[in-house]
Residue, then its C-alpha position, 0 to 999 in steps of 0.5 A: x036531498x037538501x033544501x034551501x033556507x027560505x028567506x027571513x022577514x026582510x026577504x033575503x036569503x041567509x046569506x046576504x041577511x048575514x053579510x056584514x063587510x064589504x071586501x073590494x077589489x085590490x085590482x080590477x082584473x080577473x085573477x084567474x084568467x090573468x094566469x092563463x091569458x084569458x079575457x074577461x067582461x065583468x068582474x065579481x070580487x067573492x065577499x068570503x075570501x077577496x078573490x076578483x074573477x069574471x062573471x058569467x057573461x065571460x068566457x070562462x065564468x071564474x066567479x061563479x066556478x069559484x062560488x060553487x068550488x069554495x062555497x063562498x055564495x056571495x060576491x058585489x060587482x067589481x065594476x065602477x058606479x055599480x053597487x050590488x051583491x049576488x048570492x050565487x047559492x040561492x040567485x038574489x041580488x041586493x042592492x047596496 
């Protein structure tokens, strides 16, 4: 069984301590459920690889299927005026 890394002393997990580069959206659309003619709420752009996908609030939740599949824990709202980073791995939000 594994554990999770506890927070440092600002309180982040290891993840967002360690996020340095925002990566933003190239499009706002859920690259995902534009291939399958799917729809969409919310979107999250993954800060490992760039990817746009639909939040959990969505009927096919790409965001967080992608953050579990490809290990990439962190992603910001893609949504205009919002400014903050999820880390899907240990559930903390950031605000940026």
């Amino acid at each position: 069984m594994s554990t999770k890394p506890e927070p440092d002393e600002s309180g982040l997990c290891v993840h967002l301590d360690n996020w340095k580069e925002i990566k933003h959206p190239k499009a706002r659309v859920c690259e995902e459920c534009v291939k399958i003619g799917g729809r969409w709420l919310h979107l999250r752009t993954c800060q490992t690889c760039g990817a746009t996908l639909c939040c959990d609030s969505s009927p096919a939740r790409h965001a967080s299927h992608h953050a579990r599949t490809a290990g990439h824990p962190v992603a910001i709202s893609a949504e205009p005026g919002e400014r903050w980073a999820w880390c899907y791995e240990d559930e903390q939000m950031l605000e940026y």
